[in-house]
Backbone as JSON, one array per atom type, in Angstrom:
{
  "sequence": "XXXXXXXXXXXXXXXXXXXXXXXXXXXXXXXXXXXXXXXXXXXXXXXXXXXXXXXXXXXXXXXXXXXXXXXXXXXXXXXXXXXXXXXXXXXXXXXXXXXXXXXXXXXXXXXXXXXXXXXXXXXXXXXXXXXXXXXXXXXXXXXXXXXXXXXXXXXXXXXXXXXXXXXXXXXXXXXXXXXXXXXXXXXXXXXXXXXXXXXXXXXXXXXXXXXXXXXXXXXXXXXXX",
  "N": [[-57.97, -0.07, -13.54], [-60.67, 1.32, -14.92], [-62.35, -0.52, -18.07], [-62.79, 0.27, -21.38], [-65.28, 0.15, -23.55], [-64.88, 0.1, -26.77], [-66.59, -0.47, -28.58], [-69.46, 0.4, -27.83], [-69.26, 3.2, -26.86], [-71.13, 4.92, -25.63], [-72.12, 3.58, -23.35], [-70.73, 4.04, -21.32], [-71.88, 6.59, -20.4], [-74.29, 6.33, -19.45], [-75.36, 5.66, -21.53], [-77.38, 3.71, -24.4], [-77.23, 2.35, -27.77], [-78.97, 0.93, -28.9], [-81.5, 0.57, -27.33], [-84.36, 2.19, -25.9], [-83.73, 4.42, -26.16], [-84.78, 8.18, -26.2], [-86.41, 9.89, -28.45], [-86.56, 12.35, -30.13], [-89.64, 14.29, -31.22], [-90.44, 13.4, -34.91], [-87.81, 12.28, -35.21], [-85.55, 14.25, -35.27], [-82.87, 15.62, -34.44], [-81.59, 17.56, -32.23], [-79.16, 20.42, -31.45], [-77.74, 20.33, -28.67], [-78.25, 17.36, -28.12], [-76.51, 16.88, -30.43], [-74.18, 17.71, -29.78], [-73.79, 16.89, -27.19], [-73.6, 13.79, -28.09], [-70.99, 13.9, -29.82], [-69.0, 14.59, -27.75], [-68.88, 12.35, -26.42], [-68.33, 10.48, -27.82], [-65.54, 11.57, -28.61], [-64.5, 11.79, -26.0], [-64.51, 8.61, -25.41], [-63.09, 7.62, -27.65], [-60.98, 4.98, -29.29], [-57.8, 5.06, -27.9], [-55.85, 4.11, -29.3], [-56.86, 4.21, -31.97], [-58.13, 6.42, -33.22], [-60.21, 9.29, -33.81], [-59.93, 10.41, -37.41], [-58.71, 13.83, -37.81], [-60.14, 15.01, -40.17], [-62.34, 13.68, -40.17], [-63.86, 14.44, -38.38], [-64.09, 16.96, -38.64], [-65.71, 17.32, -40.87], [-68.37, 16.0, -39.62], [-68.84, 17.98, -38.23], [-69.34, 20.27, -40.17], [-70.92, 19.03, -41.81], [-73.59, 19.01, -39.46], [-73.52, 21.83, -38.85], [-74.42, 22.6, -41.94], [-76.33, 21.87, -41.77], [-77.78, 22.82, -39.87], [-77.95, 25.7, -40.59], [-79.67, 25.55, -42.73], [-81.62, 25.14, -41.55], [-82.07, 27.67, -40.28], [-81.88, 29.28, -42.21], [-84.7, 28.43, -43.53], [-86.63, 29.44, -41.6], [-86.06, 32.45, -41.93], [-86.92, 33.13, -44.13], [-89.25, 32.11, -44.03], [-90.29, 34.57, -42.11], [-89.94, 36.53, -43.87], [-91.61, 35.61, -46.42], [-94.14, 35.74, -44.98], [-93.63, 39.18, -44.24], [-93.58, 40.14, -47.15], [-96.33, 38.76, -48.3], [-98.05, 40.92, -46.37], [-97.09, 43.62, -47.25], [-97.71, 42.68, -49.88], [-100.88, 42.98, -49.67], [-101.34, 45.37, -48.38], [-100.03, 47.49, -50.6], [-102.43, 46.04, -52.59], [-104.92, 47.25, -51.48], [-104.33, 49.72, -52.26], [-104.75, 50.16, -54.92], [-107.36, 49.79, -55.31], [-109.65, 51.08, -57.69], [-108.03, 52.84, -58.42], [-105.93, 54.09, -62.08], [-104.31, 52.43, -64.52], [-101.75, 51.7, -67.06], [-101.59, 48.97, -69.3], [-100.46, 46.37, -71.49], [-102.91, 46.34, -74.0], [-105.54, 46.13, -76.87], [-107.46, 47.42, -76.51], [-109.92, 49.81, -75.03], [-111.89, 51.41, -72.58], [-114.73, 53.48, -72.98], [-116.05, 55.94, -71.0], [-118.6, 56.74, -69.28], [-118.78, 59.36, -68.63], [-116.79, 60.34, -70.94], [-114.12, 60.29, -72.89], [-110.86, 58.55, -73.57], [-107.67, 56.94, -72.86], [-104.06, 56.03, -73.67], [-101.02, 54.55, -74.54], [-98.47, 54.22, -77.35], [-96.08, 51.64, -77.76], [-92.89, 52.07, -79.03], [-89.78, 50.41, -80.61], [-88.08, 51.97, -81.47], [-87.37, 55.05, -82.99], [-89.89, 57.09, -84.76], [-91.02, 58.4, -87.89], [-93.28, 59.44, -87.83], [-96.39, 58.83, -86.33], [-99.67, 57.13, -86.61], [-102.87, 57.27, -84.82], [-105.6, 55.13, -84.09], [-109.13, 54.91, -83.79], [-111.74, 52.31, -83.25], [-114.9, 51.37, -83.49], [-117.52, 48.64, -81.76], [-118.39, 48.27, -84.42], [-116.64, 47.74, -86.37], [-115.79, 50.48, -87.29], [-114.38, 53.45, -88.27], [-114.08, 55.74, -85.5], [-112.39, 57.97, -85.05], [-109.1, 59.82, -85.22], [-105.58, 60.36, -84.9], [-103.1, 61.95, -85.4], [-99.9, 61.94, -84.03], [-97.62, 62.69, -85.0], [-93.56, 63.15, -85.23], [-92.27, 60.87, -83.04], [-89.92, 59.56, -80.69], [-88.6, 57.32, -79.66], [-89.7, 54.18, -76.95], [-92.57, 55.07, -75.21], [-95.15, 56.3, -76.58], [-97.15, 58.28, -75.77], [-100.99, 58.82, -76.36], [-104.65, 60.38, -76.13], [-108.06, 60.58, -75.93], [-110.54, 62.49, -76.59], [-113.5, 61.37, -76.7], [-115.04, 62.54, -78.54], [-116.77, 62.21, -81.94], [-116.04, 62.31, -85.23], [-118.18, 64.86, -86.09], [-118.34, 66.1, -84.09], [-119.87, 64.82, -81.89], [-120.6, 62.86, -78.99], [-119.37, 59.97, -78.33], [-120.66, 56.86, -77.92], [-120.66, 55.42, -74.73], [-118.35, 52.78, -74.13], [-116.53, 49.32, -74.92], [-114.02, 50.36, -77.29], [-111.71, 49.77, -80.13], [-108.66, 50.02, -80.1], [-105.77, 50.84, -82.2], [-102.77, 51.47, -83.99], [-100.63, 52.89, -86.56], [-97.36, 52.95, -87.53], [-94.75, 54.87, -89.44], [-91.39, 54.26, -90.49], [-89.77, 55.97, -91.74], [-89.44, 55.08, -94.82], [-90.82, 52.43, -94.64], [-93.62, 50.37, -93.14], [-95.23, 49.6, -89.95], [-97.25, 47.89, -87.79], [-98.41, 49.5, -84.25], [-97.1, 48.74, -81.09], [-100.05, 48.59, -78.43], [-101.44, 50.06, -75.95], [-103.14, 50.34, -73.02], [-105.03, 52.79, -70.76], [-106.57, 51.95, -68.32], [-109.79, 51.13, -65.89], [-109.19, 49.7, -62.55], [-110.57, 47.69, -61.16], [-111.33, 45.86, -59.01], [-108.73, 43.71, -56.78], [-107.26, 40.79, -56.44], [-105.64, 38.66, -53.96], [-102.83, 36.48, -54.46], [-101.69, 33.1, -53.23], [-98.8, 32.78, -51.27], [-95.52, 33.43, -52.85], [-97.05, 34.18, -54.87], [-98.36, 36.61, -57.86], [-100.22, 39.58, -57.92], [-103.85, 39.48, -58.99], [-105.3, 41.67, -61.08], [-108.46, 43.15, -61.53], [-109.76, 44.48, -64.36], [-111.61, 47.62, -65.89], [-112.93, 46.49, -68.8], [-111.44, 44.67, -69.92], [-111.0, 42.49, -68.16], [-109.35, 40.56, -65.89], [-106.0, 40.72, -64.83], [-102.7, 40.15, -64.49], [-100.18, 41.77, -62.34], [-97.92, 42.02, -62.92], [-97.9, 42.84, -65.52], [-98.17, 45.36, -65.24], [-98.1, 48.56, -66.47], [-98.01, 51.11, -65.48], [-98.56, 52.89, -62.95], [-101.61, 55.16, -62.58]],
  "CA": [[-58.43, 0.89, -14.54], [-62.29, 1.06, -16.27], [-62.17, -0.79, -19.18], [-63.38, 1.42, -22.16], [-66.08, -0.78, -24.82], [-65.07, 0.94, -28.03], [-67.65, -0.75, -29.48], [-70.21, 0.97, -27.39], [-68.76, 4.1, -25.76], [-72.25, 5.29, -25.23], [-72.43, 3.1, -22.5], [-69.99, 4.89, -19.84], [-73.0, 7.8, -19.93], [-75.48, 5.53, -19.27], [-76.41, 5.54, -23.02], [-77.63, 2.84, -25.11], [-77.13, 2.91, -28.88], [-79.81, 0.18, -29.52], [-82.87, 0.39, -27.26], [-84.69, 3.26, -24.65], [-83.51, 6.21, -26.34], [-85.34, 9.11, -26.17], [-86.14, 10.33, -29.75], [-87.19, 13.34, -30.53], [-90.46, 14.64, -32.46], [-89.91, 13.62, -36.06], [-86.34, 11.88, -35.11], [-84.61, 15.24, -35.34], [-81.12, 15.63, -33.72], [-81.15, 18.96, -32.19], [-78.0, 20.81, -31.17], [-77.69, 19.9, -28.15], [-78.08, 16.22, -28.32], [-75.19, 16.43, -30.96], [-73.2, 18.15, -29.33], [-73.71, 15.47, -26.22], [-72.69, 12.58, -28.73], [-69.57, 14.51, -30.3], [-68.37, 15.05, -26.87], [-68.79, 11.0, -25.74], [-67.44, 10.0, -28.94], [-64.11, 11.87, -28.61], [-64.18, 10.91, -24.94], [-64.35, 6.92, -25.19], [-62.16, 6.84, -28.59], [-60.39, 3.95, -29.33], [-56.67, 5.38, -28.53], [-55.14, 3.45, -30.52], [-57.28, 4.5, -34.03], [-58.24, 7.99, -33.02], [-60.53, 9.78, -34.75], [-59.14, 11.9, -38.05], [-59.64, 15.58, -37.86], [-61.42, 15.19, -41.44], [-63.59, 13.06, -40.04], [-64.43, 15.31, -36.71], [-64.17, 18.3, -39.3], [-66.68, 16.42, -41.29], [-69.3, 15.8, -38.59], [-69.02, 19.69, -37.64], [-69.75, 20.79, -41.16], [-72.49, 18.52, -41.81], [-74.49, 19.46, -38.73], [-73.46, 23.19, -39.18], [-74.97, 22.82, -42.88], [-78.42, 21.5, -41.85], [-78.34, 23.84, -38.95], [-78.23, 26.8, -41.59], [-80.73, 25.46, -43.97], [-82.93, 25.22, -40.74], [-82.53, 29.48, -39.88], [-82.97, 29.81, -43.88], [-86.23, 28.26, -44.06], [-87.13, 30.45, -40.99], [-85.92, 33.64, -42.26], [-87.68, 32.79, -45.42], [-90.7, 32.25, -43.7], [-90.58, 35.69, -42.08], [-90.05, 37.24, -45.38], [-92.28, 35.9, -47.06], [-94.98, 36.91, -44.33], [-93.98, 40.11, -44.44], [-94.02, 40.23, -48.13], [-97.5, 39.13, -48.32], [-98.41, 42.18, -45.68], [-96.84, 44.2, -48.34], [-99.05, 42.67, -50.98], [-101.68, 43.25, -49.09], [-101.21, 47.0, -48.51], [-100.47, 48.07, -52.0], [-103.73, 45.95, -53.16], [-105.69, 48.03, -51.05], [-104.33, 51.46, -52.66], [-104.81, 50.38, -56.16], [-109.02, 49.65, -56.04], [-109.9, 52.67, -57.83], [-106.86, 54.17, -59.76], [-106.11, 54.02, -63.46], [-102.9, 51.51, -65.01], [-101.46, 51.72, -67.82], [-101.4, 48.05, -69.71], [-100.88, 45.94, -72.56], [-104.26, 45.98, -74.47], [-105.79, 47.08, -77.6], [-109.23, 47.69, -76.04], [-109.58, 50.47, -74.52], [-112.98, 51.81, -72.75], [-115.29, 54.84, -72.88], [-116.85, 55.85, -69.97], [-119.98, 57.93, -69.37], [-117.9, 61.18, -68.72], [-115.98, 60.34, -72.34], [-112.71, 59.97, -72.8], [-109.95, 57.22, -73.26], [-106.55, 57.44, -73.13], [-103.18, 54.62, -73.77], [-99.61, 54.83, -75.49], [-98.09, 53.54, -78.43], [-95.07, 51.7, -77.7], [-92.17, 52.0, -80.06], [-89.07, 49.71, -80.57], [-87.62, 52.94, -82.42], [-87.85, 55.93, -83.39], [-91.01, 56.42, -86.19], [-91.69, 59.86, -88.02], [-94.89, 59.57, -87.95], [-97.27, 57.59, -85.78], [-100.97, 57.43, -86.23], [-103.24, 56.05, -83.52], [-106.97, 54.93, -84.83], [-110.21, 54.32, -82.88], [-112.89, 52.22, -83.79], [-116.1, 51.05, -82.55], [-117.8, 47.55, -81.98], [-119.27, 47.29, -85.55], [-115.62, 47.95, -87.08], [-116.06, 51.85, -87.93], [-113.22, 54.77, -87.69], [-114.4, 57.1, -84.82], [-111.43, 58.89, -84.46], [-107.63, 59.04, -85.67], [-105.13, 61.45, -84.32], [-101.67, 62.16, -85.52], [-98.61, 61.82, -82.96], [-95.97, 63.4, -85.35], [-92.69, 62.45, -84.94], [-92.41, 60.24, -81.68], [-88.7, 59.19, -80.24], [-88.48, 55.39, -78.85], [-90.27, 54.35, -76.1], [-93.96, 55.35, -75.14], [-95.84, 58.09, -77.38], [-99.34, 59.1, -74.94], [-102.25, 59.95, -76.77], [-105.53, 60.84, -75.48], [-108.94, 60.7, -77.33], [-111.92, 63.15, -75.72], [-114.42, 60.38, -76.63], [-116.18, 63.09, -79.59], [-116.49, 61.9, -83.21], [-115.6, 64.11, -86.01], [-119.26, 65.75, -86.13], [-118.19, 67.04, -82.49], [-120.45, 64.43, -80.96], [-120.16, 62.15, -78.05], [-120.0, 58.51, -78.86], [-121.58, 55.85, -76.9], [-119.96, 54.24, -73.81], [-118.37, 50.74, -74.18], [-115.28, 49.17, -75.43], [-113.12, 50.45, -78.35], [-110.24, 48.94, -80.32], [-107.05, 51.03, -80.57], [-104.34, 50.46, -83.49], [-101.84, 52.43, -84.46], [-99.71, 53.1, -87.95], [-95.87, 53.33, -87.39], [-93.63, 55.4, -90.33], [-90.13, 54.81, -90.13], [-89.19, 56.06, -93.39], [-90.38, 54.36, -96.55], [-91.33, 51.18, -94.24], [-95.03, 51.22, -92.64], [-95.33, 48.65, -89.46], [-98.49, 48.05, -86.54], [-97.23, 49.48, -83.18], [-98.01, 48.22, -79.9], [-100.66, 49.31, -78.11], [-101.51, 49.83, -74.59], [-104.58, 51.56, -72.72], [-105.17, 53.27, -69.52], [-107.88, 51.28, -67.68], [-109.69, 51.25, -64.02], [-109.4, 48.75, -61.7], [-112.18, 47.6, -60.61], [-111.13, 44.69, -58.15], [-107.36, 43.02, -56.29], [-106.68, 39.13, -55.25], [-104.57, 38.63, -53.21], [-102.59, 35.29, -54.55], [-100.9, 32.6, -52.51], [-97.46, 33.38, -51.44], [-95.04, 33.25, -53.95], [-97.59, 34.57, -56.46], [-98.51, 37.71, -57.89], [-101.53, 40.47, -57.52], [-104.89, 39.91, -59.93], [-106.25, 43.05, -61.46], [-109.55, 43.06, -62.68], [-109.63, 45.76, -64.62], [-112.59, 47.31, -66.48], [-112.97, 45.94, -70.52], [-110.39, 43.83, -70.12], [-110.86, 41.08, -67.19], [-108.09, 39.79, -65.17], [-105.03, 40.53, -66.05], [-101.37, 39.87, -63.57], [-100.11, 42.73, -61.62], [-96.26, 42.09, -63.73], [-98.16, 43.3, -66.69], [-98.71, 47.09, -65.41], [-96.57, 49.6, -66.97], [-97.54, 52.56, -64.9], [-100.01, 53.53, -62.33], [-101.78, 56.64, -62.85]],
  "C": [[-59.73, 0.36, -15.14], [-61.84, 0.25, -17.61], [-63.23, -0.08, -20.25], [-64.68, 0.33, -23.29], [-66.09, 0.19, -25.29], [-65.89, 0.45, -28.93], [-68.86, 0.28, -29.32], [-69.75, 2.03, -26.31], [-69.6, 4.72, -25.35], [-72.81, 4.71, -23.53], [-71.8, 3.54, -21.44], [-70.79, 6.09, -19.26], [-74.09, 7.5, -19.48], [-76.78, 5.54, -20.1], [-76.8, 4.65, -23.34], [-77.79, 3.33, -26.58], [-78.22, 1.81, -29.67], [-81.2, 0.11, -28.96], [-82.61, 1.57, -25.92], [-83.96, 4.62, -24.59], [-83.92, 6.91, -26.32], [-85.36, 9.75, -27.39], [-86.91, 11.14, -29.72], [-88.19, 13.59, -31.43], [-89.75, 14.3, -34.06], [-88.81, 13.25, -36.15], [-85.49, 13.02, -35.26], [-83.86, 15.67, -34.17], [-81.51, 17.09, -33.05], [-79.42, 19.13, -31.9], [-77.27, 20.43, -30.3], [-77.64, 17.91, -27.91], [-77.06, 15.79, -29.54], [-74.03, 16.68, -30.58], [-72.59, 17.13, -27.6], [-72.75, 13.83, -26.76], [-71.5, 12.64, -29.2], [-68.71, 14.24, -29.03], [-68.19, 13.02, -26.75], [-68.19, 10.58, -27.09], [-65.85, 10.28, -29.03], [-63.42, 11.64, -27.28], [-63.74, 9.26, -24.42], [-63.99, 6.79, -26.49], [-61.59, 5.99, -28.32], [-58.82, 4.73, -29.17], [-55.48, 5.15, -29.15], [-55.39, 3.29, -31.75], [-57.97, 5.63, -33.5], [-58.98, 8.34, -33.83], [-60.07, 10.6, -35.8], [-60.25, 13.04, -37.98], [-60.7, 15.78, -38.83], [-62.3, 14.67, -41.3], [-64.37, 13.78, -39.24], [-64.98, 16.72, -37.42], [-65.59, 18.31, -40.56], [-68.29, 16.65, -40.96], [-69.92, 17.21, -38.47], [-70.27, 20.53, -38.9], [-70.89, 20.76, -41.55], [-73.83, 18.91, -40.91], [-74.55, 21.03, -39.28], [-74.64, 23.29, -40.66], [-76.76, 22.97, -42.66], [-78.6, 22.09, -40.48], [-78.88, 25.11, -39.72], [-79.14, 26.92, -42.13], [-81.79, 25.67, -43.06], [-83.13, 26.9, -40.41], [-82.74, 29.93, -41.21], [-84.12, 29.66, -43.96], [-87.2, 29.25, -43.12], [-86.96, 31.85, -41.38], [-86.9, 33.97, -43.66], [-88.98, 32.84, -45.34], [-91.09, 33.44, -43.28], [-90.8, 36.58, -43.0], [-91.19, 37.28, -46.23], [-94.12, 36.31, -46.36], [-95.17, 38.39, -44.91], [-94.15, 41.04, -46.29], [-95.56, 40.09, -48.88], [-98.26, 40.13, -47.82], [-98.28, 42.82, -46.7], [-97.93, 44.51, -49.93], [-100.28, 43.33, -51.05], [-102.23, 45.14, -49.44], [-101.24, 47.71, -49.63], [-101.8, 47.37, -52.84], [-104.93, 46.88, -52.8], [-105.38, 49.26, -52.06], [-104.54, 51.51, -54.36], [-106.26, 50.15, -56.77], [-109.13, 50.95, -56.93], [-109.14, 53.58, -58.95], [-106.7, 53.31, -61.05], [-104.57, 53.48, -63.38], [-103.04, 51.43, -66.26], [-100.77, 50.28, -68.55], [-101.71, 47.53, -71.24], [-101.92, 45.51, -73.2], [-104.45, 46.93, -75.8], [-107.55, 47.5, -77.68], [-109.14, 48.77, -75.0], [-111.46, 50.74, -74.09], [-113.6, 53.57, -72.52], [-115.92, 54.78, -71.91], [-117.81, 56.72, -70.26], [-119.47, 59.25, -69.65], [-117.45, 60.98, -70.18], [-114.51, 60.53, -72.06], [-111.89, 59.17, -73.04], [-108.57, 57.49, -73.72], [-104.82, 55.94, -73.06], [-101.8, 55.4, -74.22], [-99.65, 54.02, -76.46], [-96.88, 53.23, -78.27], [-93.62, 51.24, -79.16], [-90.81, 51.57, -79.96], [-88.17, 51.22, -81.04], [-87.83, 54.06, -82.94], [-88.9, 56.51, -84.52], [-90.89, 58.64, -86.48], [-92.61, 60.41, -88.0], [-95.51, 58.6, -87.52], [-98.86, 58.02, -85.84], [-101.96, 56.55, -85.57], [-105.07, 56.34, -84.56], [-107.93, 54.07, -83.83], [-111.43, 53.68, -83.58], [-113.91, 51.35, -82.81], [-116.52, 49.35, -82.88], [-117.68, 46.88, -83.38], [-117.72, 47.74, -86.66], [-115.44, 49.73, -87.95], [-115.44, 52.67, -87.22], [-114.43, 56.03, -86.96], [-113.96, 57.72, -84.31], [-109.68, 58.43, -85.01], [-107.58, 60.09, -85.63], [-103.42, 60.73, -84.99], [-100.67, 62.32, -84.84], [-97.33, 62.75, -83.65], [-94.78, 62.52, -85.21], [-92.29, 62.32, -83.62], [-90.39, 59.3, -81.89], [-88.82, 57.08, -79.68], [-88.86, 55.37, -76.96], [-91.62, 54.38, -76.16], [-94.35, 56.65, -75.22], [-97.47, 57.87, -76.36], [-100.09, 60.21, -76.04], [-103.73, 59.69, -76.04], [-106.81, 61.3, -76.85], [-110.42, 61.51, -75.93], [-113.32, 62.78, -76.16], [-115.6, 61.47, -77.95], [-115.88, 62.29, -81.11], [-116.3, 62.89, -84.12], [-116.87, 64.94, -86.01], [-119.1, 66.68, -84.84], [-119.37, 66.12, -81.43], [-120.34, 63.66, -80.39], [-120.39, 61.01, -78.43], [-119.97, 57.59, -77.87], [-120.72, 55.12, -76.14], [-119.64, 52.8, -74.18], [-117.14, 50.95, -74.34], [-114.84, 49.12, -77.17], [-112.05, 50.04, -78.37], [-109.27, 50.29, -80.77], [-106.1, 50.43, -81.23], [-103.77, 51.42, -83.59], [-100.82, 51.98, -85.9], [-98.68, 53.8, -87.2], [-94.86, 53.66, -88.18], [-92.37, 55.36, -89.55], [-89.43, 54.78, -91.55], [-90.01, 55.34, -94.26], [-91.02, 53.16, -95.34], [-92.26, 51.51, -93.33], [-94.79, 49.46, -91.53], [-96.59, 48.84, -88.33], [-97.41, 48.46, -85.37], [-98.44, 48.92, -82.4], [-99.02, 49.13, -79.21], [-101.06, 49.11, -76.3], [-102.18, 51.04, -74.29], [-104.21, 51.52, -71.32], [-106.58, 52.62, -69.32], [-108.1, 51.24, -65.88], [-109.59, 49.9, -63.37], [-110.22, 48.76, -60.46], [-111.79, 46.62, -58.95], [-109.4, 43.97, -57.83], [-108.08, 41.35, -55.68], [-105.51, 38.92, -55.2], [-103.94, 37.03, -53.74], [-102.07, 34.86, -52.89], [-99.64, 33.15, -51.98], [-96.25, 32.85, -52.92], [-95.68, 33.72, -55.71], [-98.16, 35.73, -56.69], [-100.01, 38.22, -57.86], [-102.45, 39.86, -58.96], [-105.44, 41.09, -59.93], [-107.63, 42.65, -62.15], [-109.56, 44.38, -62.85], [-111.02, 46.05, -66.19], [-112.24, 47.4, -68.67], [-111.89, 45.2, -70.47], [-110.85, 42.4, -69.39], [-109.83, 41.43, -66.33], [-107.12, 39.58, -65.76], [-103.71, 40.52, -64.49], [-101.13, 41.53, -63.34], [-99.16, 43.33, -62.34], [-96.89, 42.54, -65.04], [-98.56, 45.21, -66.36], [-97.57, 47.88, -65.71], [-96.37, 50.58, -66.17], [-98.63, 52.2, -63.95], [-100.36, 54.97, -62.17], [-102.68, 57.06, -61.49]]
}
């Protein structure tokens, strides 16, 4: 009968467990080459100390685990590919159109016009929205009425009270919030264009440049108009 070396049962395959192994890129095990050593391991046991199942059950698990993590990081990687594509695509469709964001600057354009909400924690009976110009001067304030919770839209057609057009640039928007006897600032938020998209890294979100404002995150748009 063969005599078995349970020291080195590698050696009946015409392995070696100390020199002229063949190691793989990066020392990584594949599947195959564990599944080669599992097999010669349960072949040239000692049978007289046997391997336990928890140990064999063990072995299985462990590979199995860091087999998994290896089709996660690939699936992950597809993803987030096609998530940047994604990015991609909707940056393109938003050069151009109007978003609705947190700001209290709002601008006038040549045509005239500017338009935002007032957002409200609560219901108010009365909200009034107020426009003013660089040099700190009311050129416009409009009454909302009683506004529900949520976002009250108002809209300013860029005239001053004389009925005349006032000068392109950026205005500040405030608003007065009645809820009963108690008077509080509400939030404010303008409709602005976007002028310009970057595309981040993966994992990170869209830049807007948007005009009178700058650069502002993509997670800050409330709407797109």
């Amino acid at each position: 009968m063969n005599e078995i070396d349970t020291k080195n049962p590698f050696s009946q395959l015409g392995l070696s467990n100390t020199t002229n192994a063949t190691v793989k890129p990066n020392d990584e095990l594949g599947q195959s080459e564990f599944l080669e050593l599992m097999t010669a391991q349960l072949q040239f046991q000692d049978p007289l100390e046997p391997m336990e199942n928890g140990d064999f059950l063990g072995q299985m698990a462990q590979f199995g685990t860091v087999s998994g993590i290896n089709n996660l990081n690939t699936s992950f990687g597809s993803l987030s590919s096609s998530f940047q594509s994604n990015q991609a695509l909707e940056a393109s469709t938003l050069v151009g159109r109007k978003v609705l964001v947190p700001s209290d600057t709002a601008s006038l354009g040549s045509s005239g016009g500017l338009s935002g909400s007032v957002e409200l924690d609560q219901p108010a009976s009365q909200v009034t929205v107020r426009v003013t110009n660089a040099a700190g001067q009311l050129v416009h304030q409009q009454l909302l009425g009683v506004q529900p919770e949520g976002l009250s839209d108002f809209k300013w057609d860029g005239l001053d009270s004389t009925g005349a057009p006032s000068a392109p640039g950026n205005y500040t928007i405030s608003a007065e919030v009645n809820h009963g006897t108690s008077v509080s600032a509400g939030s404010m938020l303008s409709v602005v264009d976007v002028e310009s998209v970057t595309i981040g890294q993966a994992g990170q979100d869209l830049t807007l440049s948007v005009s009178g404002i700058g650069n502002i995150s993509m997670g800050d748009v409330r709407r797109i108009l």
